[in-house]
N, CA, C and O atoms as a GROMACS GRO file, in nm:
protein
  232
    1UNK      N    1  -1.501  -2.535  -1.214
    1UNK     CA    2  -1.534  -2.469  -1.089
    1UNK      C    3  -1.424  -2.368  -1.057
    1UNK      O    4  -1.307  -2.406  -1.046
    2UNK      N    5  -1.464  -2.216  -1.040
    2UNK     CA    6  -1.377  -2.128  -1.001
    2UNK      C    7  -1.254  -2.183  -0.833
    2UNK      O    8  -1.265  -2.257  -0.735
    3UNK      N    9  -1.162  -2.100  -0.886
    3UNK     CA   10  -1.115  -2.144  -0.783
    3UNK      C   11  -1.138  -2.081  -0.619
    3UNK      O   12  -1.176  -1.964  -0.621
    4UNK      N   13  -1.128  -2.118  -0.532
    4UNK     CA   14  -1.130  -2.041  -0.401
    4UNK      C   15  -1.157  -1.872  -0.395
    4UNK      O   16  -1.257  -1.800  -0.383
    5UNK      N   17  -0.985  -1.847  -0.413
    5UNK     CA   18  -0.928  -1.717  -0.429
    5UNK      C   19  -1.031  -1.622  -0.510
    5UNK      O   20  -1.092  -1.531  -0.455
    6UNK      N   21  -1.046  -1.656  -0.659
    6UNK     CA   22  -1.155  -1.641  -0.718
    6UNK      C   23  -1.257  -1.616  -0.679
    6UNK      O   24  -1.297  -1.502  -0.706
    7UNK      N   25  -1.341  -1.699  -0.605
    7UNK     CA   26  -1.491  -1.694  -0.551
    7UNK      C   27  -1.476  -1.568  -0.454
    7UNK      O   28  -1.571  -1.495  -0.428
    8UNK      N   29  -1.334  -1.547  -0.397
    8UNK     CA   30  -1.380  -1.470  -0.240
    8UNK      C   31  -1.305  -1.320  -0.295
    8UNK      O   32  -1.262  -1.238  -0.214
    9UNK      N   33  -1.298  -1.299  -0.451
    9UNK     CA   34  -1.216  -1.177  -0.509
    9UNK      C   35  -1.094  -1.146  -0.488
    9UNK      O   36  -1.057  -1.029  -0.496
   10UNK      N   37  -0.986  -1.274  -0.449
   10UNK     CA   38  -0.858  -1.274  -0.420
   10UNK      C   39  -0.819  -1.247  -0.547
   10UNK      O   40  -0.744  -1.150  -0.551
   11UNK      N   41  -0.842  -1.296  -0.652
   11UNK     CA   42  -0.779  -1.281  -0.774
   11UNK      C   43  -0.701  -1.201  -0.853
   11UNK      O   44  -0.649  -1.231  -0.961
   12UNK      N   45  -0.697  -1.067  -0.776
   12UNK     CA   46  -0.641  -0.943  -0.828
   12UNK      C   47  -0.616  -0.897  -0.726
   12UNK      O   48  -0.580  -0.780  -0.733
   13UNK      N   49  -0.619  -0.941  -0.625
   13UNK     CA   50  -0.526  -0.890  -0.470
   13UNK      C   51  -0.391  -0.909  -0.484
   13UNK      O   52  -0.356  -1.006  -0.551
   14UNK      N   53  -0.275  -0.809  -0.418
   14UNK     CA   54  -0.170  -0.791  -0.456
   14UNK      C   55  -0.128  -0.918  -0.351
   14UNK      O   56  -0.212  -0.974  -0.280
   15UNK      N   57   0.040  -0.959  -0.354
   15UNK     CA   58   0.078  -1.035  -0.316
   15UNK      C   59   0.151  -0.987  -0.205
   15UNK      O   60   0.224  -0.891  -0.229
   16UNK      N   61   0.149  -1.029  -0.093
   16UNK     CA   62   0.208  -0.979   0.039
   16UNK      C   63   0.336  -1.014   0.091
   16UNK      O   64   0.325  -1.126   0.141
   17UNK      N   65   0.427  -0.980   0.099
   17UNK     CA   66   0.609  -1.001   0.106
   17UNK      C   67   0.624  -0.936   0.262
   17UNK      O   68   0.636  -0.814   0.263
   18UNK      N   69   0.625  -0.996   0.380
   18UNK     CA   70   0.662  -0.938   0.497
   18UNK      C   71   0.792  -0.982   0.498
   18UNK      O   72   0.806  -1.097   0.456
   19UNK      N   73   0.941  -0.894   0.551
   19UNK     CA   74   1.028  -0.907   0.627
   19UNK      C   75   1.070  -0.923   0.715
   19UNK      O   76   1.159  -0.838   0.720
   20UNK      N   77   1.071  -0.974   0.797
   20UNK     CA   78   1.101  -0.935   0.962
   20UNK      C   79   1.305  -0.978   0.966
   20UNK      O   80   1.338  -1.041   1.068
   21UNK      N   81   1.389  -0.955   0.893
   21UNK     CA   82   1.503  -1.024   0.898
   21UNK      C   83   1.611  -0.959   0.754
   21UNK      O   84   1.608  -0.852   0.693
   22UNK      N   85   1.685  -1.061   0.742
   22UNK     CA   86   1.723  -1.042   0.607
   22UNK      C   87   1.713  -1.088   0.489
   22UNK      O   88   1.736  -1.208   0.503
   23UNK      N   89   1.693  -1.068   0.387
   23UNK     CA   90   1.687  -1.085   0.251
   23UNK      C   91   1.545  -1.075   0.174
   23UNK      O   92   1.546  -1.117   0.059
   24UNK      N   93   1.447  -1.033   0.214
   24UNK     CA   94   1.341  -1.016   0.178
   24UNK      C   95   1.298  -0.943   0.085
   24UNK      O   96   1.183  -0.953   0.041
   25UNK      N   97   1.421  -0.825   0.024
   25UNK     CA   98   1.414  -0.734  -0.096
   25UNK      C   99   1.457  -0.884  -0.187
   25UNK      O  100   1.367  -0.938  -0.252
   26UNK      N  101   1.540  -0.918  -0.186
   26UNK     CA  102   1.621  -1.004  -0.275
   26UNK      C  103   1.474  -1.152  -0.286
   26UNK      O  104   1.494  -1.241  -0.369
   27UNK      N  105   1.383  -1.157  -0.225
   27UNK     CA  106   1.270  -1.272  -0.234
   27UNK      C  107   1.155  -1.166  -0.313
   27UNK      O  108   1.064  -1.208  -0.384
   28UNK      N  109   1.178  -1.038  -0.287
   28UNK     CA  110   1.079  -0.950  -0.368
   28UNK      C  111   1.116  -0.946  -0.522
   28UNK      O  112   1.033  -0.952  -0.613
   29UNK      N  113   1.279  -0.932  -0.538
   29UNK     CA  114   1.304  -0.936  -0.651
   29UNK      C  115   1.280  -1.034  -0.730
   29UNK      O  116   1.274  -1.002  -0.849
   30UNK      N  117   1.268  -1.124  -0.710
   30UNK     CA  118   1.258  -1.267  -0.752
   30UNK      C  119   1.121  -1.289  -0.768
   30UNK      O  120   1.089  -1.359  -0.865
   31UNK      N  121   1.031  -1.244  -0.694
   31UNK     CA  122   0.923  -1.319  -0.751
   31UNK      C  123   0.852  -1.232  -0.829
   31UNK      O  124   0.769  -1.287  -0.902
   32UNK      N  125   0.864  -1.055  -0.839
   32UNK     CA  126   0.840  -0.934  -0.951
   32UNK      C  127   0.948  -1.006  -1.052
   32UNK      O  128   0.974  -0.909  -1.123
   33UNK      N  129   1.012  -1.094  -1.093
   33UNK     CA  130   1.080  -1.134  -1.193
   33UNK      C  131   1.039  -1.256  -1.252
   33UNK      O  132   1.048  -1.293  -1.369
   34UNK      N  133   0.984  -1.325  -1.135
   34UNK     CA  134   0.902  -1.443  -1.170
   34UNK      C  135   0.755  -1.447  -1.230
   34UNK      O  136   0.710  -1.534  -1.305
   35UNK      N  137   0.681  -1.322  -1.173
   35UNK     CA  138   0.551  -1.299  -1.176
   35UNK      C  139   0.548  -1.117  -1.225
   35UNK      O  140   0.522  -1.024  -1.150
   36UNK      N  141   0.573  -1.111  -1.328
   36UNK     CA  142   0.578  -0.970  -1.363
   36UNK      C  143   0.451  -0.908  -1.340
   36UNK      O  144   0.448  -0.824  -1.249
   37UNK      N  145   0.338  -0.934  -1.409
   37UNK     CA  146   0.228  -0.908  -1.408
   37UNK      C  147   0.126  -0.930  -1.261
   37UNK      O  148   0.006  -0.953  -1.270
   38UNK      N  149   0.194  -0.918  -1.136
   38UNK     CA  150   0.131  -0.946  -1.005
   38UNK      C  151   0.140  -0.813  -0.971
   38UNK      O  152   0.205  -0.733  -1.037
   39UNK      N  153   0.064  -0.778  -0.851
   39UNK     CA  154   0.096  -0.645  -0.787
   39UNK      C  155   0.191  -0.685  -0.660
   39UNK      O  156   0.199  -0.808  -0.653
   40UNK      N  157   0.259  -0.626  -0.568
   40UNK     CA  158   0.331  -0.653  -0.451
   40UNK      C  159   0.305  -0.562  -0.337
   40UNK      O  160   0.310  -0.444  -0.372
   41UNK      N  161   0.281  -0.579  -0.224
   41UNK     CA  162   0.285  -0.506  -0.118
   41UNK      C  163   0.424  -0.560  -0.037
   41UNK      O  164   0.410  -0.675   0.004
   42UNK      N  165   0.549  -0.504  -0.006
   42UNK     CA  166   0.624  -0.531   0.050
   42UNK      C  167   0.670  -0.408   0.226
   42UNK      O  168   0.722  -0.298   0.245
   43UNK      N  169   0.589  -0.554   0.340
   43UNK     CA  170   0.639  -0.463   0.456
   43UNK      C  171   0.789  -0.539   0.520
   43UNK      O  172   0.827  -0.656   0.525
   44UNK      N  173   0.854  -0.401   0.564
   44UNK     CA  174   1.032  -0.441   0.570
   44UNK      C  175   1.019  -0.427   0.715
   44UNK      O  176   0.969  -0.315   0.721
   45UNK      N  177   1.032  -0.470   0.847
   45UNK     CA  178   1.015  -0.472   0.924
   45UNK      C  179   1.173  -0.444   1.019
   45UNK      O  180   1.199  -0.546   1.084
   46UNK      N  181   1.268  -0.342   1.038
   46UNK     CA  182   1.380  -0.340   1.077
   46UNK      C  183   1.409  -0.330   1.213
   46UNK      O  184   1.522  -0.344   1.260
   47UNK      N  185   1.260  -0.294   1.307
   47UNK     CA  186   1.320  -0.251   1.432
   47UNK      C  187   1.407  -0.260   1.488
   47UNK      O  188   1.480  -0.183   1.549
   48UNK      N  189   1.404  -0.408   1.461
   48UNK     CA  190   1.490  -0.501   1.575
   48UNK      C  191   1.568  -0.588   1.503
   48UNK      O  192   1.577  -0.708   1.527
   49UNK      N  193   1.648  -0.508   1.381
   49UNK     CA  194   1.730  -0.639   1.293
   49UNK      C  195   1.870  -0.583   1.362
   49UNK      O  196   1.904  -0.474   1.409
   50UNK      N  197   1.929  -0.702   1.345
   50UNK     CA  198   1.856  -0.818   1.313
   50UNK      C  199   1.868  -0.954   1.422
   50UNK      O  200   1.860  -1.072   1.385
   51UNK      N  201   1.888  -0.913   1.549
   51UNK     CA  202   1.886  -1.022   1.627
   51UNK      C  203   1.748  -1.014   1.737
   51UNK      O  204   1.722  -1.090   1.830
   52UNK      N  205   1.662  -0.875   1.682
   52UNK     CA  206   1.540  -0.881   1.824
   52UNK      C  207   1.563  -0.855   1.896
   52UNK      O  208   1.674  -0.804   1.878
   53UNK      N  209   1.527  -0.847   2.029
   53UNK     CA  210   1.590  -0.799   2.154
   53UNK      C  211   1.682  -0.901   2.223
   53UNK      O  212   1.661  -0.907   2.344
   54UNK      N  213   1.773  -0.978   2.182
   54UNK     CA  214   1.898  -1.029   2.203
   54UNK      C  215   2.034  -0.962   2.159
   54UNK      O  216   2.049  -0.899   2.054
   55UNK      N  217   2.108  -0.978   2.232
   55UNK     CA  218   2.216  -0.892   2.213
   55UNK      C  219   2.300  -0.994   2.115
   55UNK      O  220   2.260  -1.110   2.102
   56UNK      N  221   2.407  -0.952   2.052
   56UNK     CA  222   2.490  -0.978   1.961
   56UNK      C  223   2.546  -1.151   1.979
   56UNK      O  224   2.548  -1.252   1.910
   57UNK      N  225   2.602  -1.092   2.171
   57UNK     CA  226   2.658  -1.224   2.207
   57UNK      C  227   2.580  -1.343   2.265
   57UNK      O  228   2.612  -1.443   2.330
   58UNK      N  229   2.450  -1.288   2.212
   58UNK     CA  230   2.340  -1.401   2.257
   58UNK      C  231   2.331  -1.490   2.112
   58UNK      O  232   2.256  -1.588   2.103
   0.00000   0.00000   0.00000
């Protein structure tokens, strides 16, 4: 029996890497090293790096 992903044409959908923080290039690298043959969509999200709308001494 196919799997899920499969049935609903996930199968060749790229893999989605959101950032909102730090190190998320370095989790991209790793898994394009792990999974060569995947596609990647990587969104880096910096607005607010890296504490959000808290200040430093919060």
């Amino acid at each position: 029996m196919p799997s899920s992903a499969a049935q609903h044409g996930a199968a060749h959908a790229p893999i989605g890497v959101f950032d909102s923080g730090v190190g998320g290039l370095t989790v991209l690298r790793a898994l394009v090293a792990a999974l060569p043959h995947e596609d990647f969509i990587y969104l880096g999200d910096t607005a607010r790096l890296p504490y959000g709308t808290k200040s430093a001494a919060s």
